[in-house]
N, CA and C atoms of all chains as a GROMACS GRO file, in nm:
protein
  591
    1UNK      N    1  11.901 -10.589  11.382
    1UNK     CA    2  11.768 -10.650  11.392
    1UNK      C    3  11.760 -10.740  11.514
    2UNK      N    4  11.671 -10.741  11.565
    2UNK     CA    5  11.635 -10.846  11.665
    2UNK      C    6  11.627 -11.035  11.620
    3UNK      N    7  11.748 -11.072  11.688
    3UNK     CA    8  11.737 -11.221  11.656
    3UNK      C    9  11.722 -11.298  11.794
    4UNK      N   10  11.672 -11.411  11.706
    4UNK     CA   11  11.559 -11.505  11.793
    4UNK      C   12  11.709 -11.599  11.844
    5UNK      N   13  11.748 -11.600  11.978
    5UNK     CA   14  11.827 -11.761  11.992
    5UNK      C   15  11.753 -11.840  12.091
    6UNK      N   16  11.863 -11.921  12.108
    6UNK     CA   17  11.803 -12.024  12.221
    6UNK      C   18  11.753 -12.005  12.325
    7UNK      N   19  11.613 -11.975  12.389
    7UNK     CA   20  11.597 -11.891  12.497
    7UNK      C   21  11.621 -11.768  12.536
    8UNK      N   22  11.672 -11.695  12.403
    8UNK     CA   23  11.632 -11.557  12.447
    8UNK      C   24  11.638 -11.437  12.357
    9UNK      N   25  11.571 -11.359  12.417
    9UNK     CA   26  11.508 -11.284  12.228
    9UNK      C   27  11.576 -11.147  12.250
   10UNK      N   28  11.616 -11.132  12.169
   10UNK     CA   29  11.710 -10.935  12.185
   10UNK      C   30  11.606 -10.832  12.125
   11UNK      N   31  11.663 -10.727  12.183
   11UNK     CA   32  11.549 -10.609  12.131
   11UNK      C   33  11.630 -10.479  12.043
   12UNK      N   34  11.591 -10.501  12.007
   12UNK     CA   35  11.664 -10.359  11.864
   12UNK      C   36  11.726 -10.242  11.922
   13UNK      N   37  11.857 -10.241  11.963
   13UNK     CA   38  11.922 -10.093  12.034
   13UNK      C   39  11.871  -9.994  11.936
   14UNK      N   40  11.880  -9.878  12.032
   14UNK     CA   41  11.831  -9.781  11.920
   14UNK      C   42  11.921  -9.627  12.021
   15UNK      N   43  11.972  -9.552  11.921
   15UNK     CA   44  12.042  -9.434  11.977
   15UNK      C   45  11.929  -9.336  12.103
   16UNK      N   46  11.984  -9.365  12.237
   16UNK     CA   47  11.899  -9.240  12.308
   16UNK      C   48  11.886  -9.152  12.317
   17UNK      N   49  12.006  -9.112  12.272
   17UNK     CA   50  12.026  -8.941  12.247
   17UNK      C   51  11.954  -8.911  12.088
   18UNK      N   52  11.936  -8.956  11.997
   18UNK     CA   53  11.848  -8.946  11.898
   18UNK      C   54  11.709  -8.944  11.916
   19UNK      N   55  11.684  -9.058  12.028
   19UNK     CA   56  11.534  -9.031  12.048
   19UNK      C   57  11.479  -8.911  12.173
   20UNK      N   58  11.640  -8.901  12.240
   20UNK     CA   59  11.589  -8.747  12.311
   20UNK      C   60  11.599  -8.624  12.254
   21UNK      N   61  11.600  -8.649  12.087
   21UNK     CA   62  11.620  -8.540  12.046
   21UNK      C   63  11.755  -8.432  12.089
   22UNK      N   64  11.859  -8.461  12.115
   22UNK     CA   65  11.938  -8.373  12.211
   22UNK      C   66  12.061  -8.373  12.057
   23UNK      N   67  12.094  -8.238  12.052
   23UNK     CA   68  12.150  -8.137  11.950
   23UNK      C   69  12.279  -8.175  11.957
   24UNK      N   70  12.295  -8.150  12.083
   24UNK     CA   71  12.513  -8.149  12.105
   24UNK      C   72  12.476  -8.214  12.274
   25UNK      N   73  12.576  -8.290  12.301
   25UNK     CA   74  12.617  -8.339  12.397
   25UNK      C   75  12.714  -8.262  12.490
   26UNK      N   76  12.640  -8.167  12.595
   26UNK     CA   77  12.751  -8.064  12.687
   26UNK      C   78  12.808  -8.151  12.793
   27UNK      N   79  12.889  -8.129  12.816
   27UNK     CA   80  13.013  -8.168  12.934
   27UNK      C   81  12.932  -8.165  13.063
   28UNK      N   82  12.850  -8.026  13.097
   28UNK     CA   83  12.823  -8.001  13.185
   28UNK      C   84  12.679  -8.107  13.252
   29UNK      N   85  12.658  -8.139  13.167
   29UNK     CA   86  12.525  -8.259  13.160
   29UNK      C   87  12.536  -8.412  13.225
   30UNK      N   88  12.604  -8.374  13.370
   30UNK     CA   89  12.660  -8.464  13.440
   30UNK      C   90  12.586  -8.575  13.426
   31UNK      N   91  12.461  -8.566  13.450
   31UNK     CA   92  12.340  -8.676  13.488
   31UNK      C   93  12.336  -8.742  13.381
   32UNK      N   94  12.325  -8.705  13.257
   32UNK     CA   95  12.291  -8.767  13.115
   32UNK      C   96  12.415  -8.829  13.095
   33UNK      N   97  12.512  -8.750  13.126
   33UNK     CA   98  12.656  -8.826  13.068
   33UNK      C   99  12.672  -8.944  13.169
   34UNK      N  100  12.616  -8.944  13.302
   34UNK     CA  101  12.619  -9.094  13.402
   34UNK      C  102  12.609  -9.193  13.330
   35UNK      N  103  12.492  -9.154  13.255
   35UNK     CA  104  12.459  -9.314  13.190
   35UNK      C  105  12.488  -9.364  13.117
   36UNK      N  106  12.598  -9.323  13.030
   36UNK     CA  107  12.678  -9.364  12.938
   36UNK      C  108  12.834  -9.421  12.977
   37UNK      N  109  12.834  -9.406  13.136
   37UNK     CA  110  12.967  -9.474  13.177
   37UNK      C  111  12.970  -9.574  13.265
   38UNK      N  112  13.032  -9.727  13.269
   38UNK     CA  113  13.014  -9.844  13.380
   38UNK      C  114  12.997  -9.743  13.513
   39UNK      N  115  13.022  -9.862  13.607
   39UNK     CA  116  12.962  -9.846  13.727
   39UNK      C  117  13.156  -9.832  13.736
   40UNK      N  118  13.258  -9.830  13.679
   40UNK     CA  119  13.407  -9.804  13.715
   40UNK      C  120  13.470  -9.700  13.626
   41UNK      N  121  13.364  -9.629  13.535
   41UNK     CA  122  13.351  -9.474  13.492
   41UNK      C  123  13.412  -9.515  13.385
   42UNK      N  124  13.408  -9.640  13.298
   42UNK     CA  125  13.416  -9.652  13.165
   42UNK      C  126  13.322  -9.552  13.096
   43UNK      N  127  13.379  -9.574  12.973
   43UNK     CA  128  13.276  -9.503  12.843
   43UNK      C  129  13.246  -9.656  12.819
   44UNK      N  130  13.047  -9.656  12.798
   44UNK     CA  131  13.021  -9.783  12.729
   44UNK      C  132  13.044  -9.778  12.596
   45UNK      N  133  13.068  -9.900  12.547
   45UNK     CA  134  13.109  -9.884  12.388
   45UNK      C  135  13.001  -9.837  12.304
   46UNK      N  136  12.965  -9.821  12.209
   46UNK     CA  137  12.881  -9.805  12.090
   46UNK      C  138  12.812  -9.953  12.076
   47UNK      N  139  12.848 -10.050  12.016
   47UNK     CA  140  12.793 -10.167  12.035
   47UNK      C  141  12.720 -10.181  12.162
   48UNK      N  142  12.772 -10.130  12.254
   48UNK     CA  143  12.683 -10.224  12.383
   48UNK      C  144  12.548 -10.092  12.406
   49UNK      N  145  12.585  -9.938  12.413
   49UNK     CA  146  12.473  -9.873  12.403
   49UNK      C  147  12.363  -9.817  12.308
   50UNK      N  148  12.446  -9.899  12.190
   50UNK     CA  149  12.338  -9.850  12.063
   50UNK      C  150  12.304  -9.694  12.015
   51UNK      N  151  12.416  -9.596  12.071
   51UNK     CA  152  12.430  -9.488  12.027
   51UNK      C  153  12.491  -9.431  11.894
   52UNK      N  154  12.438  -9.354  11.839
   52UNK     CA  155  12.481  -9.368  11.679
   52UNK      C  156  12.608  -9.279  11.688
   53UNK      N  157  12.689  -9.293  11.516
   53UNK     CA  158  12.809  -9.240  11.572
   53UNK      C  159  12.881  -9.134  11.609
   54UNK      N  160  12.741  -9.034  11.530
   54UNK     CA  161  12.765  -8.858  11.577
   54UNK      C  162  12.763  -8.840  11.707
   55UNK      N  163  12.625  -8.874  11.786
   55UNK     CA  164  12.616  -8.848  11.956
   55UNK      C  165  12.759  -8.955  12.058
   56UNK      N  166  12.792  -9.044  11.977
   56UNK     CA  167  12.861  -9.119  12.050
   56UNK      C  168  13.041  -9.034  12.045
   57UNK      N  169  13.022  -8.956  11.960
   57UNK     CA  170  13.168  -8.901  11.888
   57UNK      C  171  13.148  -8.769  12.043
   58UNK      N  172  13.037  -8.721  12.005
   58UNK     CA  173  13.005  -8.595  12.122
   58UNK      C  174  13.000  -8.652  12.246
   59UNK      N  175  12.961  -8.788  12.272
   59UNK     CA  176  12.943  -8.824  12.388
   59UNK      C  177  13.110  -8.811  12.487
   60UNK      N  178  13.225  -8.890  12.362
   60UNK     CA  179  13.346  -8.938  12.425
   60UNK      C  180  13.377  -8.813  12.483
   61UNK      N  181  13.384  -8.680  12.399
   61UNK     CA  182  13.451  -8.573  12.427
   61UNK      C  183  13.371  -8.512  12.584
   62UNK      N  184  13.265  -8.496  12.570
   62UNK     CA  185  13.178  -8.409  12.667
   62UNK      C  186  13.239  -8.515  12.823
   63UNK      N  187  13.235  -8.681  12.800
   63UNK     CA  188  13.263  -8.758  12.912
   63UNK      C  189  13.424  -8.690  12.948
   64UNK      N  190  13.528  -8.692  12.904
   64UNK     CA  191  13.629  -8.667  12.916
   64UNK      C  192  13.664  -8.506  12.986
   65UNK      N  193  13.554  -8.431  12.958
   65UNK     CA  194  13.544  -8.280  12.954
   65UNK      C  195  13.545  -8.263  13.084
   66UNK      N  196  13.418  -8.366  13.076
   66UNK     CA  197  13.349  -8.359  13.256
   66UNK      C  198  13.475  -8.417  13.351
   67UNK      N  199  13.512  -8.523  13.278
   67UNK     CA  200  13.639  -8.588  13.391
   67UNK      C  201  13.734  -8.482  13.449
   68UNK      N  202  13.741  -8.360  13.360
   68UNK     CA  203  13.859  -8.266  13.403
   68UNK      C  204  13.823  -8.225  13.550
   69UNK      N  205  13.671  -8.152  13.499
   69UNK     CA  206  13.638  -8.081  13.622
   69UNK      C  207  13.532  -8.140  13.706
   70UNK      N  208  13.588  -8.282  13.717
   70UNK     CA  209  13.565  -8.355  13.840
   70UNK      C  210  13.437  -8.410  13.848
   71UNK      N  211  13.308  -8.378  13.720
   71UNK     CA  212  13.202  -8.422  13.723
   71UNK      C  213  13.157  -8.539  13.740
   72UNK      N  214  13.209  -8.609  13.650
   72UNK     CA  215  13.293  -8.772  13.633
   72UNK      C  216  13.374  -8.845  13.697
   73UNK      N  217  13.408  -8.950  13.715
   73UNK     CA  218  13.507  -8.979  13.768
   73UNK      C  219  13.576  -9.061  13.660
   74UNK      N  220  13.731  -9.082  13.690
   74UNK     CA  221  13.813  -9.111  13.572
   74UNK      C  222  13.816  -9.256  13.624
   75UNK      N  223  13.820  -9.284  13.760
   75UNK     CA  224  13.759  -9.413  13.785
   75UNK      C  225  13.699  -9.399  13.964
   76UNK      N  226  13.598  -9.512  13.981
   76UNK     CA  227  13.555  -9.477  14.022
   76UNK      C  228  13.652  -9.534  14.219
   77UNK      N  229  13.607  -9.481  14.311
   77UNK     CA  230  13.666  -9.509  14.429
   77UNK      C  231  13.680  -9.642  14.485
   78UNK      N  232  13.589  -9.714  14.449
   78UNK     CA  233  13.578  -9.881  14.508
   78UNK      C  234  13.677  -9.927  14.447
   79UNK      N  235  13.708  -9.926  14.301
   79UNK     CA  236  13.835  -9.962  14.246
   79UNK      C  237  13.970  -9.930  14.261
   80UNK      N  238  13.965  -9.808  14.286
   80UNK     CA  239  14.078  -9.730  14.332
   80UNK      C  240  14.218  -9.856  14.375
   81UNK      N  241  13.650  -6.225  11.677
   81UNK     CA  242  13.634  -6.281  11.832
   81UNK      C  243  13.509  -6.411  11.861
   82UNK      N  244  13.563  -6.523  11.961
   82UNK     CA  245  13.501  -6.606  11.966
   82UNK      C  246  13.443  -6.620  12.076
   83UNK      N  247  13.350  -6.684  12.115
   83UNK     CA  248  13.262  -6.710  12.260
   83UNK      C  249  13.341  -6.802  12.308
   84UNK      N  250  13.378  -6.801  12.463
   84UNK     CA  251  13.428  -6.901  12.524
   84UNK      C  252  13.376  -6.932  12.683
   85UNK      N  253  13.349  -7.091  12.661
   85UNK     CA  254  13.318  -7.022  12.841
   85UNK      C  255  13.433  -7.116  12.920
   86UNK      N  256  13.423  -7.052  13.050
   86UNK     CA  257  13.555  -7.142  13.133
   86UNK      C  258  13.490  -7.151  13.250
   87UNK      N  259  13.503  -7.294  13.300
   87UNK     CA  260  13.421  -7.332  13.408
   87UNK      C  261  13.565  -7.345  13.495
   88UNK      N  262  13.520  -7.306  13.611
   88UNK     CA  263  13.656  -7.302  13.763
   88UNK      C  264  13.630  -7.370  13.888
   89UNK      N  265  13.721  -7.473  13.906
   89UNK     CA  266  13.683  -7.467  14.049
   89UNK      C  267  13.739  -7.422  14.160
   90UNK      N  268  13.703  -7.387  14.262
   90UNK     CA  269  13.735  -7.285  14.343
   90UNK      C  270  13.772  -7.372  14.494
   91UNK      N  271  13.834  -7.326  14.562
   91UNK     CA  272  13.854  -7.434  14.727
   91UNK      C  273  13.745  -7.390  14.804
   92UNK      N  274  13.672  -7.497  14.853
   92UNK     CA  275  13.553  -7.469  14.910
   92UNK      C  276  13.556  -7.412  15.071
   93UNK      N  277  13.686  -7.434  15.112
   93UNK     CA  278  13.710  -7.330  15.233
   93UNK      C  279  13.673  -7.209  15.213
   94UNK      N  280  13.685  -7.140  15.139
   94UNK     CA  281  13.669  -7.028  15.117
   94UNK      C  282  13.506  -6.958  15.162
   95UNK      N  283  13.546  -6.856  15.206
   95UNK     CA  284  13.386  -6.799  15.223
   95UNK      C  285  13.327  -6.697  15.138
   96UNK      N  286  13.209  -6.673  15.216
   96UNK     CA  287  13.164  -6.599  15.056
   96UNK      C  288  13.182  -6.505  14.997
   97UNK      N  289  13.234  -6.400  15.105
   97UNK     CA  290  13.340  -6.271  15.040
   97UNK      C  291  13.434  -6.282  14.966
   98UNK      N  292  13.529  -6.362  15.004
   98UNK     CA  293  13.643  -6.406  14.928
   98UNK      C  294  13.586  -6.488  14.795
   99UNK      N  295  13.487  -6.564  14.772
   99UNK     CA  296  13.456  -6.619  14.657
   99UNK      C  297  13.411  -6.506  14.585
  100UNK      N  298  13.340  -6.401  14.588
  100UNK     CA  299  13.312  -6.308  14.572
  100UNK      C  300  13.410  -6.222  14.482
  101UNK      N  301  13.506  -6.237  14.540
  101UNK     CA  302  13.645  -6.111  14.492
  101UNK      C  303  13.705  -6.211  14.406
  102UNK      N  304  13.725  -6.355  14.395
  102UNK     CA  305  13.752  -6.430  14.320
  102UNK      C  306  13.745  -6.400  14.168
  103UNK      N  307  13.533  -6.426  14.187
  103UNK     CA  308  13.479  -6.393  14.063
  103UNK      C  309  13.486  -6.287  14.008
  104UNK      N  310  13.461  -6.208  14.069
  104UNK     CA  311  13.447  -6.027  14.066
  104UNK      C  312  13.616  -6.027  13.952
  105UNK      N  313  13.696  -6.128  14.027
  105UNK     CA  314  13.836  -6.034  13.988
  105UNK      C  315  13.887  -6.097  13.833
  106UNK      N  316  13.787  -6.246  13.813
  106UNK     CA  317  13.814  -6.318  13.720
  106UNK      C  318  13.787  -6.241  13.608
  107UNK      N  319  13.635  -6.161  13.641
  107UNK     CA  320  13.528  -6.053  13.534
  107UNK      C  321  13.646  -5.970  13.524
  108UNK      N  322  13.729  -5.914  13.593
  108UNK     CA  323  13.796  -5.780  13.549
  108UNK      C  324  13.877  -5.820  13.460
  109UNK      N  325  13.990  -5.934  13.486
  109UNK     CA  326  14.081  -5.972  13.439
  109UNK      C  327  14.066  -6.001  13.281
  110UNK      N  328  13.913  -6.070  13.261
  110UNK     CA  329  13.832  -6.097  13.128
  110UNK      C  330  13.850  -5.933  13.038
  111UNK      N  331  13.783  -5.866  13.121
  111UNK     CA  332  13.706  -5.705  13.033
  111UNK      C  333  13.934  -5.640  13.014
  112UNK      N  334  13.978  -5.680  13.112
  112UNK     CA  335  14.114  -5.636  13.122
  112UNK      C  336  14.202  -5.676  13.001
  113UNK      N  337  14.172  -5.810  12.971
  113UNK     CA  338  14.235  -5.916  12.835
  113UNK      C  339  14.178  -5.837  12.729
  114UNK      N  340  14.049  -5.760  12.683
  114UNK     CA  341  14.005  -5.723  12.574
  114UNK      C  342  13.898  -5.812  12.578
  115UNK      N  343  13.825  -5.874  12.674
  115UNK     CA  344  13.695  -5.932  12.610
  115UNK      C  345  13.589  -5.873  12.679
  116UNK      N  346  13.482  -5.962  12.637
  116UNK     CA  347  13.376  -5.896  12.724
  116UNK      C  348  13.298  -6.039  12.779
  117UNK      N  349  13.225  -6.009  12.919
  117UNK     CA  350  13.214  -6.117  12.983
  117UNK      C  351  13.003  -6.108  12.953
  118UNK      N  352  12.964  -6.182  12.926
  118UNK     CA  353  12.804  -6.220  12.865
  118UNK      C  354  12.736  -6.307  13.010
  119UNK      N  355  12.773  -6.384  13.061
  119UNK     CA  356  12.717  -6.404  13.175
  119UNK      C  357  12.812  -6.506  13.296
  120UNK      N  358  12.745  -6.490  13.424
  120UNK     CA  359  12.836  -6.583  13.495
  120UNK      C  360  12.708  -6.636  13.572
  121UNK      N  361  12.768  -6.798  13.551
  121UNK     CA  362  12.690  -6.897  13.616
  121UNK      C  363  12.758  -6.950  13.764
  122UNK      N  364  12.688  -6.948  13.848
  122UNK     CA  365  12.737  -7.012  13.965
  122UNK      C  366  12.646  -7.107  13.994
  123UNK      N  367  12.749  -7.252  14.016
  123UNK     CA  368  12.647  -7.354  14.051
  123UNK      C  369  12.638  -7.374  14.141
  124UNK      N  370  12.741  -7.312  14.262
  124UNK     CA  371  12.748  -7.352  14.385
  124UNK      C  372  12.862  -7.444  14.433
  125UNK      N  373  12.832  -7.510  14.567
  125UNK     CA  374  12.954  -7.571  14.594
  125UNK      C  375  12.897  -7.755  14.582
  126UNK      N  376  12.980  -7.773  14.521
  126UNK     CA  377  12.935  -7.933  14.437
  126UNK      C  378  13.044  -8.057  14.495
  127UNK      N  379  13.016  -8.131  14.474
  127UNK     CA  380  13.099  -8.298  14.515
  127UNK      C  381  13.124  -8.335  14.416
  128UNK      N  382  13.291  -8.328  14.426
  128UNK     CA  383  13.386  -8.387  14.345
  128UNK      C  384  13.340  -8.570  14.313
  129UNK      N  385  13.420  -8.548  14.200
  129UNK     CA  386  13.387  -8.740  14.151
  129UNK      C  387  13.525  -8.768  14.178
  130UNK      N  388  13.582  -8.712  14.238
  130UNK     CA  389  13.733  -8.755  14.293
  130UNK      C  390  13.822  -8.651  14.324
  131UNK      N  391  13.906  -8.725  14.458
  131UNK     CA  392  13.955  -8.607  14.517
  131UNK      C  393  14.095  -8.538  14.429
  132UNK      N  394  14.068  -8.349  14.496
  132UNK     CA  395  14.157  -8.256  14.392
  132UNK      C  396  14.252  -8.186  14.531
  133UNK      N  397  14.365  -8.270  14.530
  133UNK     CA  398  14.457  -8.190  14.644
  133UNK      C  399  14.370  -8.205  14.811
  134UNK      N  400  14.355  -8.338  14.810
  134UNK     CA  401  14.281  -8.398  14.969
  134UNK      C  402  14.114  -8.332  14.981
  135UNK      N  403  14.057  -8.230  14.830
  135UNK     CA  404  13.905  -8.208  14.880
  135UNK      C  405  13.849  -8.264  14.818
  136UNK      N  406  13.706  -8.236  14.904
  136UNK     CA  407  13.618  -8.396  14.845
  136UNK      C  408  13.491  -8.261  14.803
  137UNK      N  409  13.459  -8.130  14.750
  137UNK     CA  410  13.424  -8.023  14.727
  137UNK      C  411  13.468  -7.948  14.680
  138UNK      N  412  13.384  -7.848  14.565
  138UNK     CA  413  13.470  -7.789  14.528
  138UNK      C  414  13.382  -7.632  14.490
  139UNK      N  415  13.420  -7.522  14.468
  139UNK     CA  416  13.284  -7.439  14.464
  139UNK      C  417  13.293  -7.404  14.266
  140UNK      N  418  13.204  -7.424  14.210
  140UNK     CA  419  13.211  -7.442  14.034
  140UNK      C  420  13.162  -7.285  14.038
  141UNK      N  421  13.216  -7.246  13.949
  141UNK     CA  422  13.162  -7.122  13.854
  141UNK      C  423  13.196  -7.117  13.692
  142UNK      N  424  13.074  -7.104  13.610
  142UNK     CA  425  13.119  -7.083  13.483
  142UNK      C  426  13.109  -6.963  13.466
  143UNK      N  427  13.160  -6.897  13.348
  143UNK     CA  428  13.205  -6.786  13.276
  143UNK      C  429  13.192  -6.769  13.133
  144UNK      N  430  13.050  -6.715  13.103
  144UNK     CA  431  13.085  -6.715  12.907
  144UNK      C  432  13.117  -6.550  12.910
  145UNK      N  433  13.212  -6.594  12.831
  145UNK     CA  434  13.291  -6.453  12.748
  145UNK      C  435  13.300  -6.456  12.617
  146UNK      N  436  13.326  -6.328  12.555
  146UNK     CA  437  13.367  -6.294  12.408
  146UNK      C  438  13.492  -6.222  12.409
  147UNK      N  439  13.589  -6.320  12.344
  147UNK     CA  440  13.747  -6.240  12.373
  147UNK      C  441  13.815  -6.267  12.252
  148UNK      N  442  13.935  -6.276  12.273
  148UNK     CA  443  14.047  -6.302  12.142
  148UNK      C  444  14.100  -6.445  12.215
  149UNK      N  445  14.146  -6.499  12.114
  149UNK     CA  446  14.202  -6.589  12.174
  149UNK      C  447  14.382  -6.587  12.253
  150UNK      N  448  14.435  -6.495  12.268
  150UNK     CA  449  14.526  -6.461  12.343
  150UNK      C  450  14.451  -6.434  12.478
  151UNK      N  451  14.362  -6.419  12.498
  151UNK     CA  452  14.289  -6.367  12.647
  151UNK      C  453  14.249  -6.510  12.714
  152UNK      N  454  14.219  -6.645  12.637
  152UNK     CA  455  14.210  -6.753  12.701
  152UNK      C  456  14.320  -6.822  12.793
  153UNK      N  457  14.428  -6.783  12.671
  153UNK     CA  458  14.587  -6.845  12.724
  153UNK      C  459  14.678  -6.773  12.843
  154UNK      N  460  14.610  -6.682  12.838
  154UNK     CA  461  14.634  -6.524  12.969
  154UNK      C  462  14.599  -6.588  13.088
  155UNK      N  463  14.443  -6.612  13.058
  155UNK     CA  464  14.330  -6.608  13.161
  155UNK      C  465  14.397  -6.732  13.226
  156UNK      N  466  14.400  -6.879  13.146
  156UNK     CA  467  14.445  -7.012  13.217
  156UNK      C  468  14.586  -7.025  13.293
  157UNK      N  469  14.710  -6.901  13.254
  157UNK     CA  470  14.804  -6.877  13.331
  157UNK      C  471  14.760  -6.857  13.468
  158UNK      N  472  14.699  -6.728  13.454
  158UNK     CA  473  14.666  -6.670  13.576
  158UNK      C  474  14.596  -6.770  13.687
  159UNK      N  475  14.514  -6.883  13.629
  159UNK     CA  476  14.448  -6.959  13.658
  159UNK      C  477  14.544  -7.039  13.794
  160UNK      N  478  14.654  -7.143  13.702
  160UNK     CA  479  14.738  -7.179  13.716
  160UNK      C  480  14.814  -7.125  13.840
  161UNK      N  481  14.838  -6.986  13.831
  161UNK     CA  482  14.953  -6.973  13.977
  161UNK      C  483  14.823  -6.911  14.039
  162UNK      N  484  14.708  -6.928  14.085
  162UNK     CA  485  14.625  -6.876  14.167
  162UNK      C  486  14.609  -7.055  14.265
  163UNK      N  487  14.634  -7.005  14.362
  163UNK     CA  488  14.609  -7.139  14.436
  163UNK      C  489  14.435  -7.160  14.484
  164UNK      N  490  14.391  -7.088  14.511
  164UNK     CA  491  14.272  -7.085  14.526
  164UNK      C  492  14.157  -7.191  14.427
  165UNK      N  493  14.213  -7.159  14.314
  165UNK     CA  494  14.143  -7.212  14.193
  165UNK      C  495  14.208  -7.378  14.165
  166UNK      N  496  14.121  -7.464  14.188
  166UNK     CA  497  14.149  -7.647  14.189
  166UNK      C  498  14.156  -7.656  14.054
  167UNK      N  499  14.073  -7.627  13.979
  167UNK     CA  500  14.065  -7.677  13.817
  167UNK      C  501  14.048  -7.601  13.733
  168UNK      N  502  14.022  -7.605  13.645
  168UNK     CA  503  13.988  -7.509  13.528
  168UNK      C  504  13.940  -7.527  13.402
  169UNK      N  505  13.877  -7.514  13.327
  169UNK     CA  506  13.822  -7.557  13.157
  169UNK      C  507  13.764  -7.450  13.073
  170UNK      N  508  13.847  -7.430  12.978
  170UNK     CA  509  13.745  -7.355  12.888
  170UNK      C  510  13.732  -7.420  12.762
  171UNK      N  511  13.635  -7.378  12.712
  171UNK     CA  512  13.593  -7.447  12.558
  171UNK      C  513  13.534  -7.370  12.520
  172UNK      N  514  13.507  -7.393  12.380
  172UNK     CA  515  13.441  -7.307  12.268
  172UNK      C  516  13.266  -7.304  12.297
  173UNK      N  517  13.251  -7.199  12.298
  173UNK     CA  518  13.069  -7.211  12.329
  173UNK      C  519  12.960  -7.238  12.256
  174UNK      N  520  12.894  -7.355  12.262
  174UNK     CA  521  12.795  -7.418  12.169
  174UNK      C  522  12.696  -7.333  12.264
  175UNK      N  523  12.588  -7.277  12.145
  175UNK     CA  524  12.517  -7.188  12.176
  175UNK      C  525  12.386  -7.301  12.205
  176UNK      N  526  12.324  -7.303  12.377
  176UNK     CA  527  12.246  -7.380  12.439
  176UNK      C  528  12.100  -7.413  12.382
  177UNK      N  529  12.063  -7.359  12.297
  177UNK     CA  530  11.941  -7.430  12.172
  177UNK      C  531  11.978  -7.525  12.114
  178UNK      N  532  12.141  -7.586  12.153
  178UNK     CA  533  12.131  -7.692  12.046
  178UNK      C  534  12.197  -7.821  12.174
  179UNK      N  535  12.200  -7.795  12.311
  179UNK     CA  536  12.218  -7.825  12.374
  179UNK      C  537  12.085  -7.910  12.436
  180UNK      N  538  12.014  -7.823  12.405
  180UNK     CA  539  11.841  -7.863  12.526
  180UNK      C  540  11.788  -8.002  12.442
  181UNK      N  541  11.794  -8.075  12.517
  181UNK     CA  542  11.639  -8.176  12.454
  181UNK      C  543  11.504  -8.140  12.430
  182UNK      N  544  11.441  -8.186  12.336
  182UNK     CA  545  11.311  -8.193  12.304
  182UNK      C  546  11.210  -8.214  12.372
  183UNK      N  547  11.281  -8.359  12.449
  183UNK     CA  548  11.181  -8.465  12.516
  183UNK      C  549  11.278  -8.430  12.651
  184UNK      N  550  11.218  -8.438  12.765
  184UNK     CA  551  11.234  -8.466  12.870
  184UNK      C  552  11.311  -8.564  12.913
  185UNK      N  553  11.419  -8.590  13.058
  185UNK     CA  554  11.477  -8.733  13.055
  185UNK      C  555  11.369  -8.805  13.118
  186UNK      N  556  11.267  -8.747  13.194
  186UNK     CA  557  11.237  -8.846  13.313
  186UNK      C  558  11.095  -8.920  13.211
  187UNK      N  559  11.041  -8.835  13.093
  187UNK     CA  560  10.976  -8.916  12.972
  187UNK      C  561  11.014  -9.001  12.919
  188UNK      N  562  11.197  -8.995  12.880
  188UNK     CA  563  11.229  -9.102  12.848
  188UNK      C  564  11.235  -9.207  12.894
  189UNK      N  565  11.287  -9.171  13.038
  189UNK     CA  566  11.301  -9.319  13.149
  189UNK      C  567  11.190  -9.364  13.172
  190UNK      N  568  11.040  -9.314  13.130
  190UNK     CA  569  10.936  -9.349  13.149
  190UNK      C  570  10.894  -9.469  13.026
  191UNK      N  571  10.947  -9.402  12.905
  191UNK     CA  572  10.902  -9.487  12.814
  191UNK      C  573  10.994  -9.631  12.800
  192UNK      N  574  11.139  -9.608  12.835
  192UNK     CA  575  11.239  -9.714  12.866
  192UNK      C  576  11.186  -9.808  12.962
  193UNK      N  577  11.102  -9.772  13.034
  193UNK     CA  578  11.100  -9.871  13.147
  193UNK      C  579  10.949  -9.974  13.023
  194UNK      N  580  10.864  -9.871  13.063
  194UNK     CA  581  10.769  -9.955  12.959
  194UNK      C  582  10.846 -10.047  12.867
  195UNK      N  583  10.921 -10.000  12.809
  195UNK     CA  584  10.955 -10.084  12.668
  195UNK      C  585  11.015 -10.215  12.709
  196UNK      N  586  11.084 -10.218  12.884
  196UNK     CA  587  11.183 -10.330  12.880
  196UNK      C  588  11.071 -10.467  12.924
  197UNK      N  589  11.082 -10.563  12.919
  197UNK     CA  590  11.016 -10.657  12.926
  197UNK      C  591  11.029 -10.722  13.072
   0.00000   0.00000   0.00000
């Protein structure tokens, strides 16, 4: 739920892949899978993206899939 | 027999004849194992998210087939001592109706932006 604190008000995460309607999470879905990883090619957690735990279960695998064949990066170059 | 597809990447030196005989020879090797090959996707030559043996490119092709599963473990050998070929993946094939979204992304990013304050 959305709670009220001191100066600043939160807004109700809600799963995106639920509201995009999207079935199974493919590997090959470079673009969609971007946005589910930091800017140093983490997986964001569940808590922080509000993805529920079926798409988030499909998410880890499809991110990892992509890492093989290079879609992804396993981290990213600035860090290197 | 199960659907499988195997996505490859290929050294982007290569030109287009030779990518050609690549694929061509991957299809035989498939129908050769006992399967049968249902379609081949070429995406072209794409930018790595990190470098594979000093390239920063790589040329992708997928492959859905219907084989046995002894023809996967064949196929990824062959894979393996082919130098040509940078990477390799196959997986079990989720049939793409359950793949597609409903909604559009660039609807969503439309309504995301609205929503943020």
């Amino acid at each position: 739920m959305a709670r009220e604190r001191e100066g600043k008000s939160f807004k109700k995460k809600y799963c995106k892949l639920c509201f995009e309607k999207v079935g199974f999470v493919d590997y090959k879905d470079d673009k969609r899978l971007g946005r589910f990883v930091t800017d140093r090619g983490k997986i964001v957690p569940r808590r922080v993206s509000g993805t529920c735990a079926r798409h988030q279960k499909q998410l880890t695998t499809a991110i990892k899939r992509a890492r093989v064949l290079a879609l992804l990066p396993f981290t990213s170059d600035f860090y290197r | 027999m199960t659907k499988y597809e195997t996505t490859f990447i290929l050294d982007p030196g290569l030109d287009e004849a030779k990518v050609n005989e690549e694929v061509d020879r991957v299809v035989q090797w498939i129908k050769g194992l006992g399967g049968e090959v249902l379609e081949v996707q070429r995406w072209g030559k794409k930018r790595l998210a990190y470098e594979i043996d000093r390239r920063r490119d790589g040329i992708y092709t997928l492959v859905l087939y219907e084989g046995p599963g002894d023809s996967v473990k064949e196929l990824e050998r062959r894979f393996r001592l082919n130098e040509s070929v940078l990477r390799s993946l196959t997986v079990i094939h989720v049939p793409p109706e359950l793949t597609q979204p409903q909604v559009d992304a660039d609807a969503v990013a439309a309504a995301e932006d609205a929503g943020d304050e």
